[in-house]
C-alpha positions in Angstrom: 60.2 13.0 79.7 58.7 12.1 83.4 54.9 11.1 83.4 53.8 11.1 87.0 51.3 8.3 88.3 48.8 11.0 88.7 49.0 11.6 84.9 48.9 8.1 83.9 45.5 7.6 85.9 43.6 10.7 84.5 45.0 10.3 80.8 46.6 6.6 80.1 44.4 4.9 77.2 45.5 1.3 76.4 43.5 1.3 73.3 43.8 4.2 70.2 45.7 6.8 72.7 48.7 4.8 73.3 51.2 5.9 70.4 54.6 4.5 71.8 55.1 7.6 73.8 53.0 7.1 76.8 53.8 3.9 79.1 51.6 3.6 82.5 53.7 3.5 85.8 53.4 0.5 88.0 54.2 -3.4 87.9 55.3 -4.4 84.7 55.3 -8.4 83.6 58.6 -8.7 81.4 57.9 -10.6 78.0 60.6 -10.1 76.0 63.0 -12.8 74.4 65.5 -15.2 76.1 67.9 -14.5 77.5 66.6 -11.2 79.1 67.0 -7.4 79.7 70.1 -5.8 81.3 69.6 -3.3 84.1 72.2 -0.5 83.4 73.0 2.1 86.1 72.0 5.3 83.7 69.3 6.0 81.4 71.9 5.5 78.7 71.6 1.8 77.4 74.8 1.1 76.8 76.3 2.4 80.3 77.2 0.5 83.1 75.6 -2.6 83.7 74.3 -3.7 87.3 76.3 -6.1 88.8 74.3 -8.7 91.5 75.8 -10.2 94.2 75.7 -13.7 94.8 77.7 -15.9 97.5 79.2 -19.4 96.1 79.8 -22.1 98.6 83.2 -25.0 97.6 84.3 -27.8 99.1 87.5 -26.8 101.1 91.0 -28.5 100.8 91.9 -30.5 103.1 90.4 -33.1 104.8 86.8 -32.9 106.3 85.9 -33.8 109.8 84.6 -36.8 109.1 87.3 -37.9 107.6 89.6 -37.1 110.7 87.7 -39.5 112.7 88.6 -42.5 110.7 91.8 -42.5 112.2 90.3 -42.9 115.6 90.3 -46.0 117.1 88.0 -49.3 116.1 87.3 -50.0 119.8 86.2 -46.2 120.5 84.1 -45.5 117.3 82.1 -48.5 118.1 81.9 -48.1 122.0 80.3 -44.6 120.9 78.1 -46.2 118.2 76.5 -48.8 120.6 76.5 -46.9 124.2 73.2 -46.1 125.2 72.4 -42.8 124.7 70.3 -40.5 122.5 69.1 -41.8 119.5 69.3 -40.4 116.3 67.2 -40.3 113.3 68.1 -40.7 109.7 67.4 -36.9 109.0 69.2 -35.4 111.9 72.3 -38.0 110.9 72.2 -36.8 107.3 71.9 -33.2 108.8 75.0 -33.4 111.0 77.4 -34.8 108.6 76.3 -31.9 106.2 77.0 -29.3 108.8 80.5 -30.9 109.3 81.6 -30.5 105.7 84.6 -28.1 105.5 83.0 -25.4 103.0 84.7 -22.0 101.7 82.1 -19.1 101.2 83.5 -16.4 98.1 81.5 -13.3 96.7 81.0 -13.4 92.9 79.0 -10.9 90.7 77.5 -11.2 87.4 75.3 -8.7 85.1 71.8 -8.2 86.2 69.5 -10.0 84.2 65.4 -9.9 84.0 64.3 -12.8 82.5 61.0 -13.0 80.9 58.0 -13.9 82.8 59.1 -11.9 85.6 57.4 -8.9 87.1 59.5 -5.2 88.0 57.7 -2.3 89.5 58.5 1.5 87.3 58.9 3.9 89.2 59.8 6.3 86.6 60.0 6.6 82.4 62.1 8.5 79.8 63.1 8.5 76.2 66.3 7.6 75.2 67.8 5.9 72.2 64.6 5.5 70.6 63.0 3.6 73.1 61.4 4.1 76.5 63.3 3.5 79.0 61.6 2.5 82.8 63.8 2.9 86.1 63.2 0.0 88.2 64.0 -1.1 92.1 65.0 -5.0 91.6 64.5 -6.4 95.1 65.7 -9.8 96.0 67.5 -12.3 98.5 71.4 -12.7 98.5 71.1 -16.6 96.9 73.8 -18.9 97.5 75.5 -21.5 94.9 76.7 -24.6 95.8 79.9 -26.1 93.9 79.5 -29.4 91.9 82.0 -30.9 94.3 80.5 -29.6 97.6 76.8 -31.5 95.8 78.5 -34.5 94.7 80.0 -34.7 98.5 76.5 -34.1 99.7 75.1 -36.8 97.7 77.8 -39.2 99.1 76.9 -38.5 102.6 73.3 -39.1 102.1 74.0 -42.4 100.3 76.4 -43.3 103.1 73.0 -42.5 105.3 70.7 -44.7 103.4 73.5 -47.6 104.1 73.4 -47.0 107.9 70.0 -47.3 107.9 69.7 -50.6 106.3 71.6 -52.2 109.1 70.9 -53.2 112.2 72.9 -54.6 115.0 71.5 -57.7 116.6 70.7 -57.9 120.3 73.1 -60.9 120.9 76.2 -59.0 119.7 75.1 -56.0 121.6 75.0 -57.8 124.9 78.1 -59.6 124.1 79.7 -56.5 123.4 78.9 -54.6 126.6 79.4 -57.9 128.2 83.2 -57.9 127.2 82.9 -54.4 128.4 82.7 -55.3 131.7 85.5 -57.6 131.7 88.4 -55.3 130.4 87.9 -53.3 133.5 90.0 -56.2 135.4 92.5 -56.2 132.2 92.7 -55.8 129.0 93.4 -59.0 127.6 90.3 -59.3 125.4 91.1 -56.1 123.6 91.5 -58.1 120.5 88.9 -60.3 120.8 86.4 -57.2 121.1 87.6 -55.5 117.3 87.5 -59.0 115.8 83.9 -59.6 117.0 81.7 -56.5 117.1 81.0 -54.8 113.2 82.1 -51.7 112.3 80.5 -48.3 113.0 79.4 -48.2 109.6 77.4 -51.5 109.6 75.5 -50.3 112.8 72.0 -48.8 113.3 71.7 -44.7 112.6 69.5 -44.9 116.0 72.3 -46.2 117.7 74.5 -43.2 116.8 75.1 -40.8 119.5 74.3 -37.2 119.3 77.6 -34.7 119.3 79.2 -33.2 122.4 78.2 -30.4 124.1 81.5 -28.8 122.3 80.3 -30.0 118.8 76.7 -28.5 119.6 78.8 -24.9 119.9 80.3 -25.2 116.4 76.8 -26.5 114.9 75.5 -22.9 113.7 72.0 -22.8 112.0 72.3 -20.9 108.6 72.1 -17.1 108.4 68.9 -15.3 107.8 68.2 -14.6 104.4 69.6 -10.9 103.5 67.5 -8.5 100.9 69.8 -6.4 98.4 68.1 -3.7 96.6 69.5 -2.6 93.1 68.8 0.1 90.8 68.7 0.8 87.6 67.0 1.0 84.0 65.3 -1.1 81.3 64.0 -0.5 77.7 60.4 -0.9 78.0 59.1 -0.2 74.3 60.4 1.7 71.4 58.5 4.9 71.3 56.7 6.4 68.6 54.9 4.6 66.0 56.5 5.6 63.2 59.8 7.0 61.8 62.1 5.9 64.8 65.2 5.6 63.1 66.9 3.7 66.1 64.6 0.9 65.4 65.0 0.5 61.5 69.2 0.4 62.6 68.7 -1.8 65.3 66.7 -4.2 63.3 68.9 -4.6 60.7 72.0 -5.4 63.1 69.5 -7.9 64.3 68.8 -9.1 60.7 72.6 -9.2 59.7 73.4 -11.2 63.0 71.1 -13.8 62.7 72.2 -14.0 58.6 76.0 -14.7 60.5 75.1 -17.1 63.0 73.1 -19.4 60.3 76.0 -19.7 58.3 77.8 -20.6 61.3 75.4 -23.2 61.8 74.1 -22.1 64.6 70.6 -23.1 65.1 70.1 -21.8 69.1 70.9 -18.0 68.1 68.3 -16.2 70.6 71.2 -16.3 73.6 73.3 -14.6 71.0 71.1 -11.6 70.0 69.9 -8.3 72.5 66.3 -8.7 73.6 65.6 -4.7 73.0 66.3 -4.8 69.4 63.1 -6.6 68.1 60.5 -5.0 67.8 58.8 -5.5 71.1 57.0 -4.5 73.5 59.7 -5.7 75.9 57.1 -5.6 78.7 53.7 -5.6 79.6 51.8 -3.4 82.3 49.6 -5.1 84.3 46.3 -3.0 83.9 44.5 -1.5 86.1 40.4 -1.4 85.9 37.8 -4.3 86.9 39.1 -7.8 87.4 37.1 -11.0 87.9 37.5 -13.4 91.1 37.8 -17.0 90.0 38.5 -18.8 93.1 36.4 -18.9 96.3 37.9 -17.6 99.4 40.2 -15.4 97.9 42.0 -13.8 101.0 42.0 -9.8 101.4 44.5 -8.2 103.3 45.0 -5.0 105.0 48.3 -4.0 103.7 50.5 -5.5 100.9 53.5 -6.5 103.1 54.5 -10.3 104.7 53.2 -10.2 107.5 50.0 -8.1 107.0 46.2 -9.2 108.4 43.4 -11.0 106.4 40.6 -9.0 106.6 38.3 -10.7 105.0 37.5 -13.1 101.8 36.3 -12.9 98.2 34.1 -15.6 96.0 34.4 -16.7 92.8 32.4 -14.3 90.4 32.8 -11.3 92.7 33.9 -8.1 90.9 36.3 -6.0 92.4 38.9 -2.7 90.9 42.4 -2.8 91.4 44.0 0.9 91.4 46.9 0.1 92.3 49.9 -2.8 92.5 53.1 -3.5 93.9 56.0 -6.1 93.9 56.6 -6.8 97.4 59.2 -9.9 98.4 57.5 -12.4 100.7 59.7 -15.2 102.3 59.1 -19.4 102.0 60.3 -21.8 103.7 62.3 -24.2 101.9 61.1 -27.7 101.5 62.6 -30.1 103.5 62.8 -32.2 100.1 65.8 -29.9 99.1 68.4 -30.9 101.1 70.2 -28.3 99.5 68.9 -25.5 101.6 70.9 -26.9 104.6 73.8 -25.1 103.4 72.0 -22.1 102.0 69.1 -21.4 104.2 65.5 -22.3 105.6 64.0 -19.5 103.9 64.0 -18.3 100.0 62.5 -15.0 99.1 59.6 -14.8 97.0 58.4 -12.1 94.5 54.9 -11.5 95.0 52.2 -9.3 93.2 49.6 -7.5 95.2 46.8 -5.4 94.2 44.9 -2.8 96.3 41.1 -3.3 95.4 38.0 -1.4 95.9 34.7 -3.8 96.7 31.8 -4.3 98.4 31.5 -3.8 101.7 29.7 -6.4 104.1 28.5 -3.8 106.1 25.0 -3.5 104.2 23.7 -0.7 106.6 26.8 1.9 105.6 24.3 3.8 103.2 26.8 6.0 102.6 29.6 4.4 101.6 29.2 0.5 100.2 32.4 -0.7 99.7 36.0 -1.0 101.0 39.8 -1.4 100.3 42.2 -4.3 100.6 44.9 -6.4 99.0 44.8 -9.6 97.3 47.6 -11.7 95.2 48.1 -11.8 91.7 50.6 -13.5 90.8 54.1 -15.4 92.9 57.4 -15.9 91.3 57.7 -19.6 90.2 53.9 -20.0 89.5 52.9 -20.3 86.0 50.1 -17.6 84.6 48.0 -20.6 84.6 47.8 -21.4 88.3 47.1 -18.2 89.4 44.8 -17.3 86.2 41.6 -18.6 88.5 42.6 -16.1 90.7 41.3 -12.5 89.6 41.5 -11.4 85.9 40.6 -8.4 84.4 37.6 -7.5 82.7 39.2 -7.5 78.8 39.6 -4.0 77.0 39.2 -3.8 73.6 35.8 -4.7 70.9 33.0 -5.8 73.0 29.4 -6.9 71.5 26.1 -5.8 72.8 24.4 -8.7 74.0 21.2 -7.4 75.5 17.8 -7.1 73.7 17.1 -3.7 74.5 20.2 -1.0 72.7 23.0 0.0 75.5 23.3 3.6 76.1 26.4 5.6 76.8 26.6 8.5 79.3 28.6 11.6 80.2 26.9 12.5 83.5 22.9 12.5 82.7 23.7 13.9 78.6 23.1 10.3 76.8 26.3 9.9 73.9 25.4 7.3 72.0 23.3 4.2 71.5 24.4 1.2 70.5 21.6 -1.7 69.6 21.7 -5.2 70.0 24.5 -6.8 68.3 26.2 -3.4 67.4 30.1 -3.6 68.4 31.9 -1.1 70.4 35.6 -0.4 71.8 36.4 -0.5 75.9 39.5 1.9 76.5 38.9 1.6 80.3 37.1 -0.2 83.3 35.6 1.2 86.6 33.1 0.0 89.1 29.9 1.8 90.5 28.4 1.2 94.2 25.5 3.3 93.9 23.0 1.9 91.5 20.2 -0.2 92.1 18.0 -2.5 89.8 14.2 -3.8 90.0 13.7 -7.2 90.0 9.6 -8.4 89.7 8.0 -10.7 91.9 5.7 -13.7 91.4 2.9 -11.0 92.9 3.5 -8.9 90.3 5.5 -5.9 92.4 8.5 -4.7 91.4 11.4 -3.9 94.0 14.9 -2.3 93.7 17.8 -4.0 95.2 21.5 -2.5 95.3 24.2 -3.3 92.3 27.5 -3.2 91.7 27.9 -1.8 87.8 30.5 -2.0 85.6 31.0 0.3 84.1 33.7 0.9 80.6 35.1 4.3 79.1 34.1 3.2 75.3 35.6 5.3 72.3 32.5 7.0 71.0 32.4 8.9 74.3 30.9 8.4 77.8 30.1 5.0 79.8 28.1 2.3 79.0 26.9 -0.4 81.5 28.9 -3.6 80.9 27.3 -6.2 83.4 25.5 -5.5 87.1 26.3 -7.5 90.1 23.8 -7.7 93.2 25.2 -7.0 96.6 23.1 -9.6 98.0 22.1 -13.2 97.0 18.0 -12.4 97.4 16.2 -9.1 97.3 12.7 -8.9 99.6 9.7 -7.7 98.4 6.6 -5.6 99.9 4.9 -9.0 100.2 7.1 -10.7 101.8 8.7 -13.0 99.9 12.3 -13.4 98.9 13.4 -13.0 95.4 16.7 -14.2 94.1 19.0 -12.0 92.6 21.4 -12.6 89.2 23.6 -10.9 87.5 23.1 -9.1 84.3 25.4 -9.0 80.9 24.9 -6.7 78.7 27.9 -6.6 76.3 30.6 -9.3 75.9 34.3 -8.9 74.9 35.3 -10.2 71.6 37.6 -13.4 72.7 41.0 -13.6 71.8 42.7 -16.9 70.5 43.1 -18.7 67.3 41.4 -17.6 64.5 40.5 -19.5 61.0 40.2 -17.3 58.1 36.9 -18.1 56.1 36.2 -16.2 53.4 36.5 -17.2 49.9 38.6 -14.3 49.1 40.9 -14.3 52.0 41.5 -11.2 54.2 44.3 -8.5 53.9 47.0 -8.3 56.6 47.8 -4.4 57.1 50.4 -2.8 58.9 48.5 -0.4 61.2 44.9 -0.7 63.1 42.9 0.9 59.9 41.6 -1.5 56.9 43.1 1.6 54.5 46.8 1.0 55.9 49.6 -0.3 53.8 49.3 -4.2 53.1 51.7 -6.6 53.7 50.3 -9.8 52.3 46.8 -12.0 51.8 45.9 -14.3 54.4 44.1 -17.1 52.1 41.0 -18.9 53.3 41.5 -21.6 55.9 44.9 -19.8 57.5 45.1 -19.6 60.9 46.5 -17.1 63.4 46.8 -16.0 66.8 44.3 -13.1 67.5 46.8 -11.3 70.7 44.3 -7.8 70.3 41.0 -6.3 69.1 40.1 -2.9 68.2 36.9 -1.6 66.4 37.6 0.5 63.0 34.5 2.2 61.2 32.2 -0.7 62.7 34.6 -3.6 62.1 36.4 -5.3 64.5 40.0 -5.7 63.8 42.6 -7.9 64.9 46.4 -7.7 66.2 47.8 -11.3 65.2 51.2 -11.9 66.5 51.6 -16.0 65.3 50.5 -17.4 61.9 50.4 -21.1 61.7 49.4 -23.1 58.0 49.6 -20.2 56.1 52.7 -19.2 53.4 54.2 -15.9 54.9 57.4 -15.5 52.1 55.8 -12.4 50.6 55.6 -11.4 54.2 59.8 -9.9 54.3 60.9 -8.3 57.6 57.0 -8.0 59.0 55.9 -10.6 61.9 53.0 -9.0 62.7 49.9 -7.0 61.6 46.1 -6.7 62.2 42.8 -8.4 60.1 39.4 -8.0 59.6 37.5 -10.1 61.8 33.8 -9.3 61.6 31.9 -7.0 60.9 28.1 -6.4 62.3 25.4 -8.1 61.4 26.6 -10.5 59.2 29.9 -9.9 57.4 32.5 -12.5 58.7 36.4 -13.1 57.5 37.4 -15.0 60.4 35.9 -17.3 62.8 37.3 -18.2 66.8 38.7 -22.3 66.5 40.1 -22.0 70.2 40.3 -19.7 72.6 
């Protein structure tokens, strides 16, 4: 089964519509356990897996070239050292006698790993084996490994570095020296008095040190540009269907019985031991599409998604803005000069970035007819924790939402009203979109009214049609017929239900069920003051319900084989099982 992107935008529900079977298309954030999933060439899960490339750097046999010029001569290593010529400083020393370490470069390969945390771009999706498999294209930079020996040599010449540079030669033994010089040009009778008085090379200043020869300067080769391999391949995304997938209830017993064997081996780290596709997932997360949030000012926009592409502009924080689209592109860094390392790797590392093309407001207020405009901005950058690029843009949360506004929130299809929801009512978000053609009327202290243009966001709720989330003025102050300038807000009208840690406080307790509905099987009792992690709400017959993932203070042993299941949360106006602790 192939579901084309074109599909997945007219038809992909994240809420009640997605069964198992249907997975969007796009970036995917990988979240499954350690150690990771394996790309395999074919569909098949169990064919071949994809090798990557890697180079690994040793320290050669033999001797280096710095230890060939011990044998030279005293009397010539330290003419060279103290002859006035170009002096050297402590990096570029360090940097030579790196360069002139004799190194051997091999190819080695190893299976092709995704850890979790990591984000992969599906291209295409199929069932096989019970689960749904995504073809990705796994982009990155040929790395290079360094041997322990060739590191521990490194280290040595850096600590040899730091010794030069403690010492300094004195001026009187540097004019003695050259004075002696001078004298051996009429003999060379004071050839011994010469290496009994002036200190060795290695006691001498690093700015002292000459710079190599013109022939040395040839063989000094900067590192080679960084190389981008492409692979190929397939991953399990999700098992698919809900229920009845017998490849699940086998692979969850292997996973059982392996775990049973590796605790009677005493083996308490058994995650690198188990396959990350045979829990019960999701092995991966799409990154949604819909309204996000700005939360940083001066958010750069570019025109296109690659490297080297133009900022066209900047967003604030609290601008709204609709991603459509995203894409894994690989950006390149240059290396600190902290890591030394990179002197035998290269300047540059290759870094996996996520971009998303956004719709918002144009600046160009006069452009009746269209208000807004297209860019791309960054999600997300391989070795930055969710949390420092969280104050970047998030999205607008699917999911229960509450009305918050006095007046009741209607729901539209076209001009045909669907429903109407009053104040405090709850209702589900299955999607997100913005709208750049509605206005609002703000009153003045005169007592006129004028209309000023609004961004409105806008949500796909599940009793049909869309209802007004929040409206965002295009400008900071909107002038009226008398003159005056009146200042512009935003306006809420429904908030999501927050997600977090939950305490359970009702006298009774609250059932945990296996599916969304409060009539599904139950699995156990939650008891008054549990807690657990609240990952997912959904509204059921007027109650919001809850997908918890962790339980913490609360006896699970009637709970068997289950690890996760949804409660009651609330249910409006005053009904309460649960309460929010932290967020």
């Amino acid at each position: 089964v192939s579901i084309s992107s074109a599909t997945l935008n007219s038809t992909y529900d994240p809420g009640r519509r997605n069964h198992g079977w249907l997975v969007p298309l796009g970036v995917h954030k990988i979240v499954c356990s350690s150690p990771g999933l394996i790309v395999t060439a074919d569909v098949h899960r169990r064919s071949k897996v994809v090798k990557r490339r890697k180079l690994k750097k040793s320290l050669a046999g033999g001797k280096s070239i710095e230890q060939k010029k011990k044998k030279k001569s005293i009397k010539k290593r330290i003419g060279n050292a103290v002859s006035p010529r170009k002096k050297r400083t402590e990096k570029e020393e360090y940097e030579r006698r790196v360069k002139n370490i004799k190194t051997t470069t091999t190819a080695v390969t190893q299976d092709l790993l995704l850890p979790s945390g990591t984000h992969v771009e599906i291209s295409e999706t199929r069932i096989h084996g019970g689960r749904v498999r995504g073809k990705v294209c796994w982009e990155e930079e040929v790395t290079v490994e360094l041997d322990a020996d060739l590191v521990e040599e490194m280290k040595r010449q850096e600590e040899i570095v730091e010794m030069m540079a403690k010492v300094r030669v004195s001026p009187s033994k540097k004019k003695a020296f050259f004075g002696r010089k001078q004298d051996r040009k009429g003999g060379g009778a004071e050839e011994d008095v010469v290496a009994q008085t002036v200190p060795y090379s290695s006691n001498l200043s690093l700015n002292e040190i000459p710079p190599p020869s013109p022939r040395q300067q040839k063989k000094s080769r900067s590192p080679s540009p960084l190389t981008t391999i492409k692979y190929t391949g397939w991953i399990s995304l999700q098992w698919a269907g809900a229920v009845g997938n017998y490849e699940k209830d086998e692979a969850m017993k292997r996973r059982r019985n392996t775990i049973n064997v590796l605790k009677e081996n005493k083996v308490d780290d058994y995650l690198p031991h188990l396959i990350a596709d045979e829990d019960d997932g999701p092995w991966s997360q799409p990154l949604p599409l819909g309204v996000y949030r700005i939360g940083n000012d001066y958010t750069s926009v570019f025109d296109t998604p690659e490297a080297n592409s133009n900022c066209i502009g900047t967003l604030n924080s609290g601008d709204v803005i609709e991603v459509v689209e995203t894409k894994v592109v690989m950006m390149k860094r240059r290396v600190s000069e902290s890591e030394g390392l990179s002197m035998l790797t290269s300047d540059f590392e290759g870094i996996r970035t996520v971009r998303a093309r956004c719709m918002m407001s144009s600046d160009d207020s006069s452009a009746s007819k269209k208000r807004f405009k297209s860019g791309w901005i960054t999600l997300s950058e391989e070795g930055k924790s969710d949390r420092d690029h969280s104050g970047t843009a998030s999205p607008i949360p699917v999911g229960a939402h509450v009305v918050s506004s006095k007046e009741p929130l209607m729901s539209y299809s076209g001009s045909q009203i669907k429903s109407i929801l009053p104040s405090g009512s709850c209702m589900e978000v299955d999607a997100t979109r913005l709208e750049f053609d509605e206005t609002e009327n703000v009153k003045c202290d005169c007592g006129q009214e004028s209309s000023y243009p609004v961004i409105a966001v806008k949500a796909l709720i599940s009793l049909g049609g869309y209802a007004t989330l929040s409206t965002h003025p295009m400008s900071k102050s909107s002038q009226c017929a008398c003159g005056k300038e009146v200042v512009t807000n935003p306006r809420h009208y429904a908030e999501p239900v927050a997600l977090g840690v939950y305490k359970i406080v009702h006298p009774d307790g609250v059932f945990l069920t296996e599916g969304i509905g409060p009539n599904t099987p139950i699995v156990t009792t939650l008891k008054q003051n549990a807690c657990a992690e609240v990952v997912e709400t959904r509204v059921e017959e007027g109650c919001v319900r809850g997908k918890i993932n962790i339980f913490l203070s609360c006896d699970l042993s009637e709970m068997g084989d289950k690890n996760t299941g949804w409660i009651s949360l609330f249910e409006p106006p005053s009904f309460v099982w649960a309460e929010l602790v932290s967020e």
